[in-house]
N, C-alpha and C positions, 0 to 999 in steps of 0.2 A: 397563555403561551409561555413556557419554560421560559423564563431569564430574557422575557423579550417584550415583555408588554402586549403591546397591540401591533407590535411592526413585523411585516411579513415578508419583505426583501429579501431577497438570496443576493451577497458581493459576491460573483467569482473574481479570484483577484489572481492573475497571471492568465489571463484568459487567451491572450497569442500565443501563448506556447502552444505546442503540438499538443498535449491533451486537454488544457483549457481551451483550446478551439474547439475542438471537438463538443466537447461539453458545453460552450457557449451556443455551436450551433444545433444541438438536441434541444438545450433550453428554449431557443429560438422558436423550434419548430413546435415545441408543446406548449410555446408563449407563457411561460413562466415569468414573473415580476423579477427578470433578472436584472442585476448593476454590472458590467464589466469592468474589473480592476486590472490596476497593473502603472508601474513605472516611465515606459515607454510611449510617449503620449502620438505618434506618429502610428508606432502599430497600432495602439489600442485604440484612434480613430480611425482606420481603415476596417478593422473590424465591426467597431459598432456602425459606421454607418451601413457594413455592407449588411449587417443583420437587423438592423434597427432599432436598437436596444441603447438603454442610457449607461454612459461611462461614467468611470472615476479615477484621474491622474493622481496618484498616491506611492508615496515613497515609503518603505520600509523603515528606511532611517530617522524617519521624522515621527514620532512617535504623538505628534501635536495634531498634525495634519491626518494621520491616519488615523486618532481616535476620532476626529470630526468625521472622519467618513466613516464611520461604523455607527452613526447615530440613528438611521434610520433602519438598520441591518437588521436581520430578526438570524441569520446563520452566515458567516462564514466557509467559503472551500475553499482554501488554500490550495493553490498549484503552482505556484512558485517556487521551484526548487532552484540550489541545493534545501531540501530540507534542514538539513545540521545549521544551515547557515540562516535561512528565511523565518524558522518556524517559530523560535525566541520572541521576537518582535510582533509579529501576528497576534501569536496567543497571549503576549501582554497586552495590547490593545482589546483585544478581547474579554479579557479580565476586567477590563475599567472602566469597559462598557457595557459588560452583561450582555455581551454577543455571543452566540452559538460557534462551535467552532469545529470542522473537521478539517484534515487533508489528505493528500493522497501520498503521503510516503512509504516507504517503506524499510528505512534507515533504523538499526536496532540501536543505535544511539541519541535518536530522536524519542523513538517510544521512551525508553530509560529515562530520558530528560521529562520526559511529558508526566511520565509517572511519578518522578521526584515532586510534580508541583498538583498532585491528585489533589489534596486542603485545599489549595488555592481556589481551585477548579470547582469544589464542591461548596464554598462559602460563595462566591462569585453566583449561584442559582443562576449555574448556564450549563449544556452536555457539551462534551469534546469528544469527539471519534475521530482518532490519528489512524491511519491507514481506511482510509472510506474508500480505496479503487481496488484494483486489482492486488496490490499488496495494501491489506492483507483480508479482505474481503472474504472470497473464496475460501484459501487456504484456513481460515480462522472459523469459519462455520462446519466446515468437513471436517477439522480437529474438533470442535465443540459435540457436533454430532457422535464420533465414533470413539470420543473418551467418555460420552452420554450413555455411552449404552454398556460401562462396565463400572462396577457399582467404586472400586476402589485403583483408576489408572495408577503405569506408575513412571509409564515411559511413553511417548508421543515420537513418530517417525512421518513427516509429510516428505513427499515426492514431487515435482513440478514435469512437465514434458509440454513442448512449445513454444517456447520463449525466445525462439531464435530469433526475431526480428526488435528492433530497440529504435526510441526514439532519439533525437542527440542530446534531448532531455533527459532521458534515461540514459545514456551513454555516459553523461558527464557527472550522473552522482555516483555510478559504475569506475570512474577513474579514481574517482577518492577513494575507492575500497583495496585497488590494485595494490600490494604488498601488503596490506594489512593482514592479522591472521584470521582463519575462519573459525565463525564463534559455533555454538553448543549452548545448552543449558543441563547442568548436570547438579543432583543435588539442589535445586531451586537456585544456582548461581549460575551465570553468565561466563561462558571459559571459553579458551581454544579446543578447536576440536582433535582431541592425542590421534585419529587414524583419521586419516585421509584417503585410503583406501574405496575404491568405489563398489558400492551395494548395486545389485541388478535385480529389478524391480517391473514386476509386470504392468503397466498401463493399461493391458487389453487385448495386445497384440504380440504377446513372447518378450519372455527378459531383456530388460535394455541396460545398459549400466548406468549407475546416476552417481555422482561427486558430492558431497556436502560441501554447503555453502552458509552464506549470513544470510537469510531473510526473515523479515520482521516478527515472523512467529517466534523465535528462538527470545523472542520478545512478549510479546501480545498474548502468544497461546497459556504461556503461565498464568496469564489474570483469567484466561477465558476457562482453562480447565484444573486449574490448578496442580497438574503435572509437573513434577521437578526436572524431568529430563527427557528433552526436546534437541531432534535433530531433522534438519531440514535436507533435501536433496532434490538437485537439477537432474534433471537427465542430460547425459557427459554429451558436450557438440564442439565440434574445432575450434570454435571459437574461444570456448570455456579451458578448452587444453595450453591453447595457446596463451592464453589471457594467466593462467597458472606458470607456465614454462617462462612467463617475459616476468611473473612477479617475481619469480625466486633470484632468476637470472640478473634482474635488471630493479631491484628493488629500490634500495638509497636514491638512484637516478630517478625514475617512477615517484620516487615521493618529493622529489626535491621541487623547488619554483619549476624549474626549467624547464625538466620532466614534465609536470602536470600542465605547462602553458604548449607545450609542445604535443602532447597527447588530444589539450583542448586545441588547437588548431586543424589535428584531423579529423576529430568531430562533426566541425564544423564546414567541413568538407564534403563531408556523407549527406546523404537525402534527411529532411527532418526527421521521417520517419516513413512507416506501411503506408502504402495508398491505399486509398478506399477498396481498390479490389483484393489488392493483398490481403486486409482484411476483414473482408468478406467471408473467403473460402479459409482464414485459419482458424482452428480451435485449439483451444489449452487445455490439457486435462492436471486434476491434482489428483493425487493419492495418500490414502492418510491410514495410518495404525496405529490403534490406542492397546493395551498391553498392562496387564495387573499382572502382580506377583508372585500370582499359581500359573501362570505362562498364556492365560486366556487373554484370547485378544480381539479386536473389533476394526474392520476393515470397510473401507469404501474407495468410491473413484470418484470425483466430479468435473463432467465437461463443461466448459463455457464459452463463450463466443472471443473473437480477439481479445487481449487485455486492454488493449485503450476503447476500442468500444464498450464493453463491460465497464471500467472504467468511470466513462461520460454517465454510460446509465448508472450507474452504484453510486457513485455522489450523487447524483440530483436528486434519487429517492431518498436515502439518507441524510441530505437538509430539508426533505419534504418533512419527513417523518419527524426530524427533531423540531421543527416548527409547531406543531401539530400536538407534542407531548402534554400533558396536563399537566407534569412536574418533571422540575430538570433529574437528569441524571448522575450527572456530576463526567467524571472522566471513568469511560467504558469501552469498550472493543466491538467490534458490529456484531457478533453472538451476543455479547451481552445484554447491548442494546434492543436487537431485534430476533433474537432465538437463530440456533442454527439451520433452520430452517430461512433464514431470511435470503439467501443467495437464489433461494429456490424460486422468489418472487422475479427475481432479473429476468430479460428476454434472452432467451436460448442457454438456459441453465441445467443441465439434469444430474441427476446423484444416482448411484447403483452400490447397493449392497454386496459386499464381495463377499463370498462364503468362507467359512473357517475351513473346508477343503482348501480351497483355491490358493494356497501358500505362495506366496512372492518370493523367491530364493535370493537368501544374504549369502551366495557364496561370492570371494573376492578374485 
């Protein structure tokens, strides 16, 4: 076993949050050798006993205590966000215990950090897959796939549609982005994006307009495809308009203490996240276009089930599978890891070829 010896343990560590519950109670139900992790020793006993699973009261900050709890770990899945702020500490303990390590962020300055410590990662004979959920799962296989099929990309364009529902988990790594600017990858470097202008983009169902944004591919998809220039795009929702209109409007404040404790209180207000039925009946689709230098280009859609279901299922297989390896991988992206076809093994996945007729109109 990869960087693990004989030990087969999965720690989910943030397991009360809203998507580590989740994924604690999948693990549950397919009785997986899971540990639930996490800070909070009140939730994180109310959880385990209601699923029956053994805990571990461990502190981020304690770097003594947390390498003792990763002694019998064979992978790591980090769900403790802020990622910017949790993931440092994780993956050092991981380092110094030849623990497996993913998480599910999807912070483009997370990946970046992650990648600065690629040596570490690959002396350490342990794999680390940052973004193992919805970001950047999906989105990272459907770019792997459709710059796969043209022999020299040279520009990458994904599209997101469905994302309108958030956890307060996801809400609160969403307020640190607030007045920041939105990034690009151009040239194989990391920049603001110069137009902001919205692209309208077919999904399936006629032009919708979609916005660019930072998501972790403007990160990840460069090691995945080796493309220098990546741009990511939402499809445009009031929420997104408005979340734009209060950054420009309302920035300095927005970024100050007060702002973001203030911000974080209405959060906190909101429901954790979808109920079960909400997401049941949603799906997300992504869209991807990979693009070489004589103007050919390669196109797809792919639909998936909610993103925190997806999610729960995509880490668990993704510390199945790194358990499993005969030899570690070092630090990889889930294409690289498991071919871009691996999205295609998740429940309620499917991928469709979009014709080179089928043009998605960039008018603005």
């Amino acid at each position: 076993m990869a960087g693990t010896g004989t030990k087969t343990r999965l720690l989910l560590y943030g397991a009360y949050g809203y998507t580590g519950r989740l994924t604690a109670e999948l693990a549950a139900a397919k009785k997986l050798d899971v540990v639930l992790g996490g800070r909070n020793k009140v939730a994180l006993a109310g959880l385990a006993d209601r699923l029956g699973l053994p805990k571990r009261v461990v502190d981020l900050n304690d770097p003594r205590q947390l390498s003792e709890a990763l002694k019998d770990i064979a992978c790591v899945a980090h769900m403790a966000g802020p990622f910017a702020i949790t993931s440092a500490p994780m993956l050092g303990a991981c380092l110094a215990t030849q623990t497996n390590y993913i998480d599910i962020t999807g912070e483009i300055e997370v990946f970046e950090a992650m990648w600065s410590r690629k040596e570490e990662i690959r002396q350490a004979g342990i794999t680390a897959v940052p973004g193992a959920g919805f970001d950047v799962v999906p989105t990272d296989c459907v770019a792997a796939y459709v710059a796969g099929k043209l022999e020299r990309p040279v520009s990458l364009v994904i599209a997101l549609r469905g994302l309108e529902r958030a956890s307060q988990g996801t809400l609160r790594t969403a307020i640190r982005q607030i007045s920041k600017p939105v990034l690009c990858r151009r040239a194989g470097a990391i920049v603001a994006v110069a137009d902001r202008s919205p692209r309208w983009i077919d999904f399936g169902s006629g032009d919708e307009p979609c916005v660019p944004i930072s998501w972790g591919d403007v990160a990840t998809a460069f090691h995945s495809t080796c493309v220098g220039n990546i741009t990511v795009y939402f499809r445009r929702t009031k929420l997104l308009r408005s979340a734009d209109i209060l950054g420009k409007l309302l920035g300095p404040l927005l970024r100050s203490r007060i702002g973001q404790r203030g911000l974080g209180a209405i959060v906190r207000s909101l429901p954790e996240g979808p109920s079960q039925a909400e997401r049941v009946c949603h799906r997300s689709t992504i869209w991807a276009e990979a693009m070489d230098s004589l103007g050919s280009s390669s196109k797809a859609s792919l639909s998936t089930p909610d993103p925190y279901d997806f999610t729960a299922n995509s880490a668990l297989e993704i510390a199945a599978r790194i358990t499993s390896l005969p030899v570690p991988l070092g630090l990889v992206t889930p294409s690289q890891a498991f071919g871009p076809d691996f999205v295609l093994s998740l429940p309620g996945c499917f991928r469709t070829d979009i014709p080179a007729c089928s043009l998605a109109s960039s008018r603005t």
